[in-house]
Structure formats: C-alpha cells, structure tokens
C-alpha positions as CSV (number, residue, x, y, z in Angstrom):
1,X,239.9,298.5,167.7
2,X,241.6,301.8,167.5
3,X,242.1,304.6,170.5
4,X,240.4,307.4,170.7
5,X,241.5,310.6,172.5
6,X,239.5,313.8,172.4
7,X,240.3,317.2,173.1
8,X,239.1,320.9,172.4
9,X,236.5,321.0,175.3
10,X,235.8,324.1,177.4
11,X,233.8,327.2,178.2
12,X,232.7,329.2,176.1
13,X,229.9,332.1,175.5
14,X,226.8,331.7,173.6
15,X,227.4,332.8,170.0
16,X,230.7,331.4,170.3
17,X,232.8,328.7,168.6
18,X,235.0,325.9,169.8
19,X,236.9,322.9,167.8
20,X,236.7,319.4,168.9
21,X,239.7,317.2,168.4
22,X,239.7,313.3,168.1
23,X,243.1,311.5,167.6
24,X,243.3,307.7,167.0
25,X,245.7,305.3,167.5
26,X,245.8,302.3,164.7
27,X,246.3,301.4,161.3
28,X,242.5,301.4,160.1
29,X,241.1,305.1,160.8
30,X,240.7,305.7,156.9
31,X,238.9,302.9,156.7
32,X,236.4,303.7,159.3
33,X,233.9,306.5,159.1
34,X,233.8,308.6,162.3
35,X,231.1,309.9,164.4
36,X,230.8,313.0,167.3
37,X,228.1,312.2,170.2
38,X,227.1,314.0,172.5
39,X,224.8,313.2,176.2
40,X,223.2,315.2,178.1
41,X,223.0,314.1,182.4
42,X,220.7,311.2,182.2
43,X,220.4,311.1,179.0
44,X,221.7,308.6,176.2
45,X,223.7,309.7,173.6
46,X,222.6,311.5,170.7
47,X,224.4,311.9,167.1
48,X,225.6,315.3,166.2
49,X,227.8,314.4,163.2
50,X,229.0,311.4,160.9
51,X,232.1,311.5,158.1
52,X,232.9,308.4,156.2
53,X,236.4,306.9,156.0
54,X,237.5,309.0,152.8
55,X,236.4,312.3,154.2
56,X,234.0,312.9,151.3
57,X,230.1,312.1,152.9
58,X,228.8,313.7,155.8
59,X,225.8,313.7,157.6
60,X,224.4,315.9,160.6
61,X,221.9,316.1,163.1
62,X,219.1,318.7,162.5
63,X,219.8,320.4,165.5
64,X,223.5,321.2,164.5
65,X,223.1,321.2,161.1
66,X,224.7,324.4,159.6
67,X,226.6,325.3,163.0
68,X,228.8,322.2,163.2
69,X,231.4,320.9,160.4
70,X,233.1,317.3,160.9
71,X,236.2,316.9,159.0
72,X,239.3,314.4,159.0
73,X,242.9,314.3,158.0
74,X,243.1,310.8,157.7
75,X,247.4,311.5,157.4
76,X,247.0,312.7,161.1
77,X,244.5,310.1,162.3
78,X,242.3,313.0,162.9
79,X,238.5,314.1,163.1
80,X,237.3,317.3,164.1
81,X,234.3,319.2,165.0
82,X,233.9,322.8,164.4
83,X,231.5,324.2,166.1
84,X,230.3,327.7,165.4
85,X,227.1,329.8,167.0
86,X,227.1,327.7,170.1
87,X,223.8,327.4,172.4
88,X,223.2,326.9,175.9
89,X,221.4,323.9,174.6
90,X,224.8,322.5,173.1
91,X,226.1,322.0,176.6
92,X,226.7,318.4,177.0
93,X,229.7,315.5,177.2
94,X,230.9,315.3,173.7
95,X,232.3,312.1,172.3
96,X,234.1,310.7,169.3
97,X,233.5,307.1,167.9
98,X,234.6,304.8,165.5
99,X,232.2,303.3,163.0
100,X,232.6,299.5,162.6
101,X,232.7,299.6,158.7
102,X,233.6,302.5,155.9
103,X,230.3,304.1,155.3
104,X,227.8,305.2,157.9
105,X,225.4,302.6,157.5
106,X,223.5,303.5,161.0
107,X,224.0,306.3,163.3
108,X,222.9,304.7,166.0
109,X,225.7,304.5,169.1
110,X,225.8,300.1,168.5
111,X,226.9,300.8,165.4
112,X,230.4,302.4,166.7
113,X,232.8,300.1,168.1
114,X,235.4,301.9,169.3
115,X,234.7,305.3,172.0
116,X,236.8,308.3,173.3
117,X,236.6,309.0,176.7
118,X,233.8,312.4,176.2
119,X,235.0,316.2,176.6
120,X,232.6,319.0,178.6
121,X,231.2,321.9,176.4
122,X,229.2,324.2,178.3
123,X,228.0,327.1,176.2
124,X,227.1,329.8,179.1
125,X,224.4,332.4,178.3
C-alpha cells in the first residue's frame, strides 16, 4: 500500500481559495486513481473528488463541482485539490486516498485502500 501525506490545510475567508497537497510514497501511484474526502464532526466521510491513475477522468461531488479541480503529477507522486470560492459549509477534515485499482470503479470510502492522515479547512465567514 502506498503512504499518503497531505498538506495545504488552513484558514481561510469565505470566497477564498486554498490547494490541497497529497504526496505518496511507492511505486504504484500511476496506477491507482486517487480520491479527496472530506468529514464533517460525527459524520462519515463524504467524496469531494476522484482522478484516475493517468490523470485524464475526473469525477466530482455536486456540491463542489465547479469550485474544486483534482489533478496529479504522477512524476511527483502527487494529487492536488484546488479549491476556489470556498464556503463555510466546506469546513471539514479533508483526506486523500488511494483507490485499490486504476479507474474509479466506486466512490465509496471501502473502495480506497490506502488513507492520509486528514488536513483542517475551516472557511470562516
């Protein structure tokens, strides 16, 4: 399974942007799509965004979709989520995970095998 480190979290004002990091360790990455969860207190995780391993397929939750971007350099090991036009509501524990195969077959959190250890975003109003 590969490591996953995020970084990129903070504070930041409503209508602003911040950029998620997610650095993994192992020889696999490109051959794993990626995935950015977040969780709210007491809640279970929720998808926010899905890439597949070559970079070129995508996929979004409604409530982010056209605010937050996922991309990857897969020469860096790296996935990232821009996020632009941030709401209160986007405040939440952000994490990255490793899809057990190439393509995003599910997005549901069993379906990634491998988790970062979750960066704060609060969005202040």
């Amino acid at each position: 399974q590969v490591q996953l480190v995020e970084s990129g979290g903070g504070l930041v004002q409503a209508g602003g942007s911040l950029r998620l990091s997610c650095a993994a360790s192992g020889r696999t990455f490109s051959l794993q799509a990626m995935g950015w969860f977040r969780q709210y207190p007491g809640k279970e995780r929720e998808f926010v965004a899905g890439i597949v391993g070559s970079g070129r397929g995508t996929l979004y939750a409604d409530s982010v979709k056209g605010r937050f971007t996922i991309t990857r350099d897969n020469a860096k090991n790296t996935v990232y989520l821009q996020m632009n036009s941030l709401k209160p509501v986007d405040t939440a524990v952000y994490y990255c995970a490793a899809c057990s195969g190439y393509y995003l077959t599910s997005i549901l959190p069993s379906n990634f095998n491998s988790w970062g250890q979750g960066t704060q975003v609060t969005v202040s109003s």
